[in-house]
N, C-alpha and C positions, 0 to 999 in steps of 0.2 A: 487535687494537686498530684498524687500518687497516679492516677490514670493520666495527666498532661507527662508527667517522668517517665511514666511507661513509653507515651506513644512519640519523648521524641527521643530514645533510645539511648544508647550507651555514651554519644560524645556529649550528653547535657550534664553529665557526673564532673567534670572539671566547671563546669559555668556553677554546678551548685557550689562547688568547692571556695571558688573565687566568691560568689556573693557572700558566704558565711565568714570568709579574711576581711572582706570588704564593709562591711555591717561592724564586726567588732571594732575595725582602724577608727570607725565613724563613729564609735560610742566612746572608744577610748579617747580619740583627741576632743572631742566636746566635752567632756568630762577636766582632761588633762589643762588645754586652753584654757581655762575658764580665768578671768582678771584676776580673781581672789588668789589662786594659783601661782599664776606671772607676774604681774604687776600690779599690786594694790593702789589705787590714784594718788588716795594717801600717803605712801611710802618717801617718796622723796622730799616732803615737806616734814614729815617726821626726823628724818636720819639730819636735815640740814638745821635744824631743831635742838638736836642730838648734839651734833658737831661743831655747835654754834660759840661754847666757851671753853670747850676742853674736846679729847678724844675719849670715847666713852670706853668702860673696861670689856676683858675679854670674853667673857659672861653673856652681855650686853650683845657684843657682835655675833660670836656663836649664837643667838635667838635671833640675830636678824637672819642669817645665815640659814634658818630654818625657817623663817617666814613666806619666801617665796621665791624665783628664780631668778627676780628683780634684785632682791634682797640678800641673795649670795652674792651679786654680780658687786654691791654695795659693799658686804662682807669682805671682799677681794680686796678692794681696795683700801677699808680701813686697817687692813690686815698688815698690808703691805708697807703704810706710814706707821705704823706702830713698831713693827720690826725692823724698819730703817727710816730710823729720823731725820738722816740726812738723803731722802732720796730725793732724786730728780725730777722733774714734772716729767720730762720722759718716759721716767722709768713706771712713775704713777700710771702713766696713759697706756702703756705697755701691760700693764696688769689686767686695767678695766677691759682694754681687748681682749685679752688671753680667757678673761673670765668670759666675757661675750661671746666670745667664741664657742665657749662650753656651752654655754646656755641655749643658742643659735641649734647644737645638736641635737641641743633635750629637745627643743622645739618643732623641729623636723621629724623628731623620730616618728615612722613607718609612712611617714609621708611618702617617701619614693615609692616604696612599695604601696600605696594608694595609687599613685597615678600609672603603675604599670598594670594593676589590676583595669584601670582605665582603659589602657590602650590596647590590651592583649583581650581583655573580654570580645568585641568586636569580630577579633581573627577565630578567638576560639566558636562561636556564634558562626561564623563564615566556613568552618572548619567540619561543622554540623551539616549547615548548607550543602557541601561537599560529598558526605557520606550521603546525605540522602538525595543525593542526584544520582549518585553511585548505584544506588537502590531501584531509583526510577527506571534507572536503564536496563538494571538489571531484570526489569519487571518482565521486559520483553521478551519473548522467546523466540528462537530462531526462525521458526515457523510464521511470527506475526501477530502471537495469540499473545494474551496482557496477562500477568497474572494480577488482577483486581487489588488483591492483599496485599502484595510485596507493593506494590503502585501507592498504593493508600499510607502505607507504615514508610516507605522513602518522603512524601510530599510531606508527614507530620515532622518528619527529623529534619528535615530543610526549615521550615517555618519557624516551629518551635523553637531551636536551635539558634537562627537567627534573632528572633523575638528577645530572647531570654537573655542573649548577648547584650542586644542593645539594650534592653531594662535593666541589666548591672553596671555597663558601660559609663549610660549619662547621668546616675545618678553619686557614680564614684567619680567622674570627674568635673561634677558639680561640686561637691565636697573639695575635693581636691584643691580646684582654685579657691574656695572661702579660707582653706586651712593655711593655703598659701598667703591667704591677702592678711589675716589673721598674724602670720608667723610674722612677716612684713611690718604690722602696727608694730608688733610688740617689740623686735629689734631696734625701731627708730625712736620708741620710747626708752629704751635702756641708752640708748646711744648718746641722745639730747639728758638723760638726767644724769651720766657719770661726767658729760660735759658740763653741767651745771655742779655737781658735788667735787671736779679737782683741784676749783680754786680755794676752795671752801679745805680740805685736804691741805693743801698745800700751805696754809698760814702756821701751818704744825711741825714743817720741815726744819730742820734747822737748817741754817746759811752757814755755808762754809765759806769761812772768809775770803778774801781774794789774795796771792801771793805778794808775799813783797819784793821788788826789784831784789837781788844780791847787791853788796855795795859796789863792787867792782863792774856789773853793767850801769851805771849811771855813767 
């Protein structure tokens, strides 16, 4: 390994750089992802469970709120009829987004920076390419005469260079899109189950009543 770095010269030190960001994003969101983590299956048959004769105390929510990122998103919301009993289903719907939305960030996070590591390996790879064509030509001497050496060490920095690109390239933007398709599930799972937990919420609201006429508009 040491003799391929050698001989494809200085511009392969950013492609190492990029595979070592790249490797870590890829251990951290497989690890981070994981159901148990995000969304327990479980979860939302338990909290509807929970919510089914009373609102549960703050105790209670605080540990859902630490169970997963599902289960803060849930937190959020029981949070919010607790501290306003007379809130709006609006205002209920307004919360579970605001909370999804956070959640949506934790989800993403260094995602972009995976997929730029994606796209830029490639050029970096092409950038190597470059140098050692630089080299190739430099091989020549005015006279017509090659120099062997310099010819051999430009042709390894073009290859290499490229090769090494593409081998970091398609393997972060394979990840890339599963992490995507991943983040995707787990959204539309959050989405459909605060849908299912505001009616459930909401029998806790209390009703303000409706105005009465003044006597003088009759």
């Amino acid at each position: 390994m040491l003799s391929i770095i050698q001989a494809a010269g200085w511009p392969i030190w950013p492609l190492i750089l990029c595979s070592v960001a790249a490797l870590t994003i890829v251990i951290e969101r497989l690890f981070s992802l994981r159901p148990t983590l995000i969304a327990p299956p479980e979860l939302l048959e338990e909290v509807l469970t929970l919510t089914r004769s009373s609102l549960p105390g703050t105790d209670v929510v605080d540990k859902l709120a630490q169970n997963s990122l599902l289960g803060g998103v849930f937190a959020t919301g029981l949070r919010a009829v607790i501290q306003e009993p007379r809130i709006a289903e609006d205002a209920l719907r307004q919360a579970f987004e605001s909370a999804g939305r956070i959640a949506l960030h934790r989800l993403e996070r260094y995602l972009n920076t995976l997929g730029t590591i994606a796209a830029v390996a490639p050029l970096l790879g092409l950038f190597g390419t470059v140098i050692g064509m630089i080299e190739i030509f430099g091989s020549q001497a005015p006279t017509g005469a090659t120099n062997p050496q310099q010819l051999a060490h430009g042709i390894s920095v073009a290859l290499y260079n490229t090769a090494f690109g593409l081998l970091i390239a398609i393997p972060a933007l394979m990840f890339y899109r599963y992490f995507r398709g991943r983040v995707d599930e787990y959204l539309l799972t959050m989405e459909l189950a605060s849908e299912r937990l505001v009616p459930q919420l909401m029998r806790f609201a209390v009703r303000t009543p409706p105005t009465q006429p003044a006597e003088g508009a009759r």
